[in-house]
C-alpha positions as CSV (number, residue, x, y, z in Angstrom):
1,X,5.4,-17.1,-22.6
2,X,2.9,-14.6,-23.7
3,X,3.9,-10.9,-24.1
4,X,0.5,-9.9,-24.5
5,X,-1.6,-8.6,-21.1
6,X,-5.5,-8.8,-22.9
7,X,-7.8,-6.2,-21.7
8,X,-9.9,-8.8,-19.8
9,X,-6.8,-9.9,-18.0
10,X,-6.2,-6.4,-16.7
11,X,-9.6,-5.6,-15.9
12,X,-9.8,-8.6,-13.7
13,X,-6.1,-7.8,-11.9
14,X,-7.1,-4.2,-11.6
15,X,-10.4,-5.6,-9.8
16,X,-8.4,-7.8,-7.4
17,X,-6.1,-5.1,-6.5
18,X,-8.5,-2.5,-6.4
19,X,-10.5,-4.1,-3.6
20,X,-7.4,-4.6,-1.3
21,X,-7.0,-0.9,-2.1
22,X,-10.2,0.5,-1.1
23,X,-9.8,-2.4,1.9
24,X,-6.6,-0.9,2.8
25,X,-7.7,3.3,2.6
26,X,-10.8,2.2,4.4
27,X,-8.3,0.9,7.4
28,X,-6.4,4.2,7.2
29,X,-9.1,6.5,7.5
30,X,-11.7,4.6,10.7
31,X,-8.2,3.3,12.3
32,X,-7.1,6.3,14.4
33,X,-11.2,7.5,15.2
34,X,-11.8,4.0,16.1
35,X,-8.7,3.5,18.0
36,X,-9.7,6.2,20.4
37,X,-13.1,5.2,20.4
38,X,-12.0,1.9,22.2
39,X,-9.4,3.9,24.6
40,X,-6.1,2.8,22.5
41,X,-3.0,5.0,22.6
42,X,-2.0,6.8,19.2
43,X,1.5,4.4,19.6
44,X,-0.6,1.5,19.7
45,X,-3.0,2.6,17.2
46,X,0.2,3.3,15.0
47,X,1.9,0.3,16.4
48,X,-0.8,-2.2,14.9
49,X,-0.6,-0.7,11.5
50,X,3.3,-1.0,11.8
51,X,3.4,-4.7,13.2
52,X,1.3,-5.8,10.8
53,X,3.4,-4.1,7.9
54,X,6.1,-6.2,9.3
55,X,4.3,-9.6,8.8
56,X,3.4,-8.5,5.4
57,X,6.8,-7.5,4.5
58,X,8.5,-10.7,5.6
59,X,5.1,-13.1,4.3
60,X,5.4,-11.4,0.7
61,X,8.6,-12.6,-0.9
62,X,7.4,-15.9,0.1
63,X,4.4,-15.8,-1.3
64,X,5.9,-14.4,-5.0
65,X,8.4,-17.4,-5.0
66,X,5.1,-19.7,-4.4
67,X,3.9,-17.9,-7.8
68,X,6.4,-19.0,-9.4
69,X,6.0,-22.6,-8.8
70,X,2.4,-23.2,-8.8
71,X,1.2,-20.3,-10.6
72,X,0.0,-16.6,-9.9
73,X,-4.2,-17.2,-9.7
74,X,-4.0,-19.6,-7.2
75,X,-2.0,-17.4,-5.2
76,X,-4.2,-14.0,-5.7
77,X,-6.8,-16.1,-4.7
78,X,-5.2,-17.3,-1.4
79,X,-4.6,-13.6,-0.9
80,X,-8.1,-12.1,-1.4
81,X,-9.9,-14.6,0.7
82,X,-7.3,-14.4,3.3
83,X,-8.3,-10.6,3.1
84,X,-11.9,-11.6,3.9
85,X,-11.5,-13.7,6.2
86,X,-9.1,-11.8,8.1
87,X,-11.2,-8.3,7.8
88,X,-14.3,-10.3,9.2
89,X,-11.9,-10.8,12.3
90,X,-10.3,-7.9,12.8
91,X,-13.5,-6.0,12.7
92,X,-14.9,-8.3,15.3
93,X,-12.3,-7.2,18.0
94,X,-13.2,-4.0,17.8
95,X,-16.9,-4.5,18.0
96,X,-15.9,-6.3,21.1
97,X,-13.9,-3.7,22.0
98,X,-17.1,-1.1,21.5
99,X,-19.3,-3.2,23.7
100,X,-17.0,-3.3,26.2
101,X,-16.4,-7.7,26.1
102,X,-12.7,-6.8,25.3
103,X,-10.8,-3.6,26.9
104,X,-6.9,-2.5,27.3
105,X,-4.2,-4.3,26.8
106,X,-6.6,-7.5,26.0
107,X,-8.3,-5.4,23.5
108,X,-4.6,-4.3,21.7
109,X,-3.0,-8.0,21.8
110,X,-6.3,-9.6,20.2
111,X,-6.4,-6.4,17.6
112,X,-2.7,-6.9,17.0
113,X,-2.9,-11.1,16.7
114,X,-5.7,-10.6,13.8
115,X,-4.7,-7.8,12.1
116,X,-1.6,-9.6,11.8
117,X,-3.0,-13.1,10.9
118,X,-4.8,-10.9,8.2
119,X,-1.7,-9.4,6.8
120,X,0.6,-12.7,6.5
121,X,-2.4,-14.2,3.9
122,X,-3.5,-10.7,2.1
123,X,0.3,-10.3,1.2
124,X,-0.5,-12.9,-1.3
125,X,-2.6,-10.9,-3.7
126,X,0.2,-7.9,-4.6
127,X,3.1,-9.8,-5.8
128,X,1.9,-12.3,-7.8
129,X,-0.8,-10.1,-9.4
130,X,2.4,-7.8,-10.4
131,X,4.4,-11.1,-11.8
132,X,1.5,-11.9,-13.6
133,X,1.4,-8.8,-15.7
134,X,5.4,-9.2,-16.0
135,X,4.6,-12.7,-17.4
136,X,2.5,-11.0,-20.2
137,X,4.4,-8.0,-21.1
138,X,7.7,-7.1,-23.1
139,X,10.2,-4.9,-21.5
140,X,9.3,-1.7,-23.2
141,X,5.9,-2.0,-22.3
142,X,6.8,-3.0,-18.8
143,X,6.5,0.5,-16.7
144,X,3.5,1.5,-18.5
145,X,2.0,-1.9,-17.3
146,X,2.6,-1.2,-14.0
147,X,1.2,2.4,-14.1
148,X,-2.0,0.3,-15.5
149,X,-1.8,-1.5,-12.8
150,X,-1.0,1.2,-10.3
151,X,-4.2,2.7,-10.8
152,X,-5.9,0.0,-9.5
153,X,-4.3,0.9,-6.2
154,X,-5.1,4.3,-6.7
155,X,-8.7,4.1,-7.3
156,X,-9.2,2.2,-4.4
157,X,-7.2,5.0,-2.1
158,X,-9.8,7.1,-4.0
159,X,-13.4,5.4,-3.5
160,X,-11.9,3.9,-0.2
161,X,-12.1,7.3,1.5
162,X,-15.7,8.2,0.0
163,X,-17.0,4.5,0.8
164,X,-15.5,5.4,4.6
165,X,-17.2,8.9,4.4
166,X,-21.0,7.6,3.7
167,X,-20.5,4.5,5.8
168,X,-18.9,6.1,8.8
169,X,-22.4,7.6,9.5
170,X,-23.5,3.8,10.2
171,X,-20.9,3.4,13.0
172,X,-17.6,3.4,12.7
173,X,-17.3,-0.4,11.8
174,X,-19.5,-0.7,9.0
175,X,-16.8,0.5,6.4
176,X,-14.7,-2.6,7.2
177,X,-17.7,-5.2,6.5
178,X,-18.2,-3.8,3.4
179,X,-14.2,-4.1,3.3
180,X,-14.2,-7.7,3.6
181,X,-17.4,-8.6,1.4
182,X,-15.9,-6.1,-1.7
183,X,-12.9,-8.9,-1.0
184,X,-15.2,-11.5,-1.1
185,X,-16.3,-10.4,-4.4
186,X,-13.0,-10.1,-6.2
187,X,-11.6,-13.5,-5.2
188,X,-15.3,-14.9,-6.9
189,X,-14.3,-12.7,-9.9
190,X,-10.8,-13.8,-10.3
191,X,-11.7,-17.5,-9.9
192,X,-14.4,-17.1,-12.5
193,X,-12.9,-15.2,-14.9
194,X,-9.2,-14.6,-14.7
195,X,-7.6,-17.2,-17.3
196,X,-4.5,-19.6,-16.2
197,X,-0.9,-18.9,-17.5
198,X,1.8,-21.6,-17.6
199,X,4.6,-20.8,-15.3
200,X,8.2,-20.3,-16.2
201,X,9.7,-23.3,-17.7
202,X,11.8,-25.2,-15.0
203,X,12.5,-28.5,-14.1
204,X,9.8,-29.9,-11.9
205,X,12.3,-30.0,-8.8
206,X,13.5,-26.9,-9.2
207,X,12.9,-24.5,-6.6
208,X,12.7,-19.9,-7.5
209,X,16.4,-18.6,-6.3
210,X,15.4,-16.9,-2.7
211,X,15.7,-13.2,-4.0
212,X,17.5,-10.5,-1.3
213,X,16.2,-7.4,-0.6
214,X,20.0,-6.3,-1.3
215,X,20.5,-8.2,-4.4
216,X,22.4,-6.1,-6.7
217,X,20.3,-5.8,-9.5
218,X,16.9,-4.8,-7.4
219,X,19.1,-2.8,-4.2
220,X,18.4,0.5,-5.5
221,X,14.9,-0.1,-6.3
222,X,14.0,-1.6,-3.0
223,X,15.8,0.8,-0.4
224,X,14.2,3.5,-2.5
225,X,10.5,2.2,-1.8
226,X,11.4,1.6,1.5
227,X,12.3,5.1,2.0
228,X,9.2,6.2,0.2
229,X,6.9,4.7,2.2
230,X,8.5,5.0,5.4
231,X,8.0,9.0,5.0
232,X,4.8,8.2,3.7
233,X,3.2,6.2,6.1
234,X,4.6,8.5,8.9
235,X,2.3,11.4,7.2
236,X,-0.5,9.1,6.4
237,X,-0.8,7.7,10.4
238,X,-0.6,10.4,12.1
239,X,-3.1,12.4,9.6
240,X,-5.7,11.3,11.4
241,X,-4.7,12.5,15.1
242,X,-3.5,16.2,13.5
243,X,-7.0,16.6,12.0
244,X,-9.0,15.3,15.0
245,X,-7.0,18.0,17.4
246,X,-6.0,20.6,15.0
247,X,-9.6,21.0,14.3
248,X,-11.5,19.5,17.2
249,X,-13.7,17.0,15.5
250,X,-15.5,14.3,16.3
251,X,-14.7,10.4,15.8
252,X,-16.9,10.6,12.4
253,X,-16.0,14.1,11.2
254,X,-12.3,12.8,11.7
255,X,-12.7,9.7,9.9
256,X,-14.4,11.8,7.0
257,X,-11.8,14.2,6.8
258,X,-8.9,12.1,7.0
259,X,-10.8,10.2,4.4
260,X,-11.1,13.4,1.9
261,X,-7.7,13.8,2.6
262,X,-6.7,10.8,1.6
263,X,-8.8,10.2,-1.7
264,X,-7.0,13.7,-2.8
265,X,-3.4,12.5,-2.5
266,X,-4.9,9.1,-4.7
267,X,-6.7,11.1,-7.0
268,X,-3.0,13.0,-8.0
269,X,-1.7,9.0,-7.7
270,X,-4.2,8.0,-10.4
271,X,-4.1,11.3,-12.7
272,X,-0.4,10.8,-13.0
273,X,-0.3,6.7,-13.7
274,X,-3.0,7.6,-16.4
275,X,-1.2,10.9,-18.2
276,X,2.1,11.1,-17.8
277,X,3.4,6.9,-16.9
278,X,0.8,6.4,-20.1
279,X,2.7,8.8,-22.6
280,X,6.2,9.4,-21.8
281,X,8.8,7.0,-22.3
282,X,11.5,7.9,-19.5
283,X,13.9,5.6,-18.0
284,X,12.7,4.6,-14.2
285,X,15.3,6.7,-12.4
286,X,14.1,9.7,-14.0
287,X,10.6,9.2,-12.9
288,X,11.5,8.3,-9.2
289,X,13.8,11.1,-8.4
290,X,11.6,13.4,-9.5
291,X,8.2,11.8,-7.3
292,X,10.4,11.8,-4.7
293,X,10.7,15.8,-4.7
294,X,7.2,16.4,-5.1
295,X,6.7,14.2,-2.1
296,X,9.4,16.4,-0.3
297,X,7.3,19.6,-0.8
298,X,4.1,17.8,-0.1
299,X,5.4,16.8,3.5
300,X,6.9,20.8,4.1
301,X,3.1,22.1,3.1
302,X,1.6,19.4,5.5
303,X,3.9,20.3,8.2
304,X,2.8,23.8,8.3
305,X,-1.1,23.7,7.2
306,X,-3.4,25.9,9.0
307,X,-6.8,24.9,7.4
308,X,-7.8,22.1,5.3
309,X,-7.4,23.4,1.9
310,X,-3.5,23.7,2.7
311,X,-3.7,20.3,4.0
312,X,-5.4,19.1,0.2
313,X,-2.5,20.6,-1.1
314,X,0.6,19.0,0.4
315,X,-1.7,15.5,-0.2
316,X,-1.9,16.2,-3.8
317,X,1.8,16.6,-4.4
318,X,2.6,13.4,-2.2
319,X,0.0,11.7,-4.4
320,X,1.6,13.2,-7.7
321,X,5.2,12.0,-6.4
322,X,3.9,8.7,-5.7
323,X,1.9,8.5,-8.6
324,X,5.6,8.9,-10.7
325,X,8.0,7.2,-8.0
326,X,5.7,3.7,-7.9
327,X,5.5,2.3,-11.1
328,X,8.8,3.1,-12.0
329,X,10.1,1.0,-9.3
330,X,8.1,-2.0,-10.2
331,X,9.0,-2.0,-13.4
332,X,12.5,-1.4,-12.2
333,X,13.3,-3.9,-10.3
334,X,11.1,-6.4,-12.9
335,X,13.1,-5.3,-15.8
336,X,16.2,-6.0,-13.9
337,X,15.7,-9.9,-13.3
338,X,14.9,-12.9,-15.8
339,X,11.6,-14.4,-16.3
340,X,12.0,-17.0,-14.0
341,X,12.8,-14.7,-10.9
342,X,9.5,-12.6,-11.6
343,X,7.5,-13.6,-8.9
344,X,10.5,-13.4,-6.5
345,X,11.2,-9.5,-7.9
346,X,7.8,-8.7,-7.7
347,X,7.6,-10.1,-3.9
348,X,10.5,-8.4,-2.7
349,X,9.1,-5.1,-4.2
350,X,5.2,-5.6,-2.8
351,X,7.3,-6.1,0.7
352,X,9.1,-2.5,0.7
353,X,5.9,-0.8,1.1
354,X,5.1,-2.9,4.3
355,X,8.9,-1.9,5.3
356,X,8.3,1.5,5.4
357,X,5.1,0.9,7.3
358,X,6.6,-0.9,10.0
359,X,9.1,2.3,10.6
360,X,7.2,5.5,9.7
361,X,4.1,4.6,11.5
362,X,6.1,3.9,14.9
363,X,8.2,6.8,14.0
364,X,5.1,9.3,13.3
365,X,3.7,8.0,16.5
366,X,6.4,8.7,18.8
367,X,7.3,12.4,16.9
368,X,3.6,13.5,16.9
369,X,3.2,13.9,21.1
370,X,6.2,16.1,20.6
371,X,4.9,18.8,17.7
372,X,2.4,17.8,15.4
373,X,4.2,19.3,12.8
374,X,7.3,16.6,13.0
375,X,6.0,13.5,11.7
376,X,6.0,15.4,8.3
377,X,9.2,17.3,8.9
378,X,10.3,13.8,9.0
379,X,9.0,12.7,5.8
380,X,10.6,15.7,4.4
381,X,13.6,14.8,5.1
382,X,13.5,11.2,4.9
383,X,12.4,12.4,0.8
384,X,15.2,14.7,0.2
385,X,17.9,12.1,1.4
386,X,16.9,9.5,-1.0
387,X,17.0,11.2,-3.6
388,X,20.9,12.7,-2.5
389,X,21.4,8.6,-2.2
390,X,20.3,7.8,-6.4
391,X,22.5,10.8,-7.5
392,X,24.8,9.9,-5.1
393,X,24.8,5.7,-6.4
394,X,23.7,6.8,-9.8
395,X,27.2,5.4,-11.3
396,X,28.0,2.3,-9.3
């Protein structure tokens, strides 16, 4: 197996990923504007995000084992078009929803059907575009791989927000189109120009070992992502609302906002995975504990803002936290397991995020009618906790 990640091969994984990124930030920032543009509840709004999560959390182990067995490209590819496909879709409810075909509780279960449909395919793309950059690095170089990699993610939480900004003044559903066809484009990319790698060597009826979310080597690992992005996403869905009342803007000046917002926190993310994951040469625990913290006083100076430049400043130190936290754990949990249980690693890890976002979001939504401020007291909390739990599991 090679040990050796070329710099076409990285360009073209960073592509893929990128586009689900920017696909993903776009859905962040138009969701909650367009949401109450159609007359949906912020529960349901937040309840479609966390649903979905759900799918992609359970769809994404599954699809990391198929990696292992018949390869990682033709299982990014079933991932990006999936995206596209399912974007096309789930934009089309709403604009059914904008002219009125489609209306309550119709309008909700059809958004909720596609944007789920969407998320059990696009689940595809994350883990076996992580297992194959495992397959093609040494352990040493491992976290500094997945930093690499991480700011693919990153720049697409970063151009995401600006794309939503400049579109938004279209219509509220144009970002999404452009969503699906910057998809599009990345599966044509990958197809053309990301070369084959053989897959682990295993008999031909051998079948990956099913990887738990509580196996002993990854436990730690995955409960702490899940935590991280279940504080996370409770900020991050319920940004949108606190901006829209806290400052009394429009559907368009919201989305634009939430967007800046947004690309602030990535901007940190993908500062961080290109400085500090690049140069030093911690072990992983180091790096996550100490994300985690930053995220913990990001979420106390969100919970209190008064004007927007307060607001920039919680995002950036969530953005810095996750920026350290991420990587680390990928490269974690990858360093922990043998070659032949990369893809399975790398699935259960790409699920965790979609964990947290089935919680926080549902969570944020039911804490934000009660004080703005205690979706990110939340967070805050939920930070500070996982970090007692890694000192206090440190030794076992």
């Amino acid at each position: 197996m090679s040990e050796t990640l070329t710099r076409r091969q990285l360009l073209v994984l960073i592509a893929a990923l990128m586009a689900t990124g920017i696909g993903q930030s776009l859905v962040f920032a138009i969701l909650a504007p367009l949401g109450r543009e159609v007359d949906l509840a912020e529960v349901q709004i937040t309840s479609i995000i966390a649903l979905s999560a759900l799918v992609f959390a359970v769809a994404s182990p599954y699809w990391g084992r198929l990696s292992d067995r018949i390869g990682r490209k033709p299982v990014i590819l079933i991932g990006l078009i999936g995206y596209t496909v399912g974007t096309l879709l789930f934009t089309s409810v709403f604009m059914a929803g904008l002219t009125g075909v489609l209306s309550g509780l119709t309008l909700y279960g059809v958004a909720l059907l596609a944007r789920c449909s969407q998320s059990m395919v696009m689940s595809a793309t994350s883990p076996s575009t992580t297992a194959y950059a495992a397959d093609s690095t040494s352990t040493r170089q491992r976290t500094a791989a997945m930093a690499k990699l991480g700011t693919a993610n990153s720049l697409g939480m970063i151009l995401g927000p600006a794309v939503s900004g400049a579109l938004a003044t279209l219509g509220l559903l144009a970002p999404l189109y452009f969503a699906g066809a910057l998809a599009a484009a990345a599966a044509l990319l990958v197809w053309r120009a990301l070369p084959a790698i053989p897959t682990p060597q295993r008999l031909s009826h051998d079948r990956p070992r099913r990887m738990k979310f509580l196996d002993p080597r990854i436990r730690r690992f995955a409960l702490t992502a899940i935590a991280l992005f279940t504080g996370f996403s409770a900020i991050q869905q319920t940004l949108g609302f606190q901006l829209q009342d806290q400052l009394s803007l429009s559907g368009v000046k919201t989305a634009q906002y939430t967007g800046a917002a947004l690309m602030v926190s990535a901007v940190f993310t993908f500062v961080v995975q290109v400085t500090v994951m690049q140069r030093l040469k911690l072990p992983p625990h180091i790096f996550v504990r100490t994300g985690l913290g930053f995220m913990a006083l990001g979420s106390l100076l969100i919970a209190g803002f008064a004007n927007f430049t307060m607001l920039a400043g919680g995002m950036a130190l969530l953005g810095t936290g996750l920026g350290l936290s991420m990587p680390a754990i990928t490269a974690g949990a990858s360093i922990a397991v043998s070659s032949e249980e990369q893809g399975g690693a790398a699935g259960v890890i790409s699920a965790c995020p979609a964990v947290g976002f089935v919680s926080g979001p549902v969570i944020g939504g039911l804490l934000y009618p009660l004080a703005p401020f205690f979706p990110a007291l939340f967070s805050a909390l939920v930070f500070s906790a996982t970090v007692a739990f890694l000192y206090a599991t440190a030794k076992r």
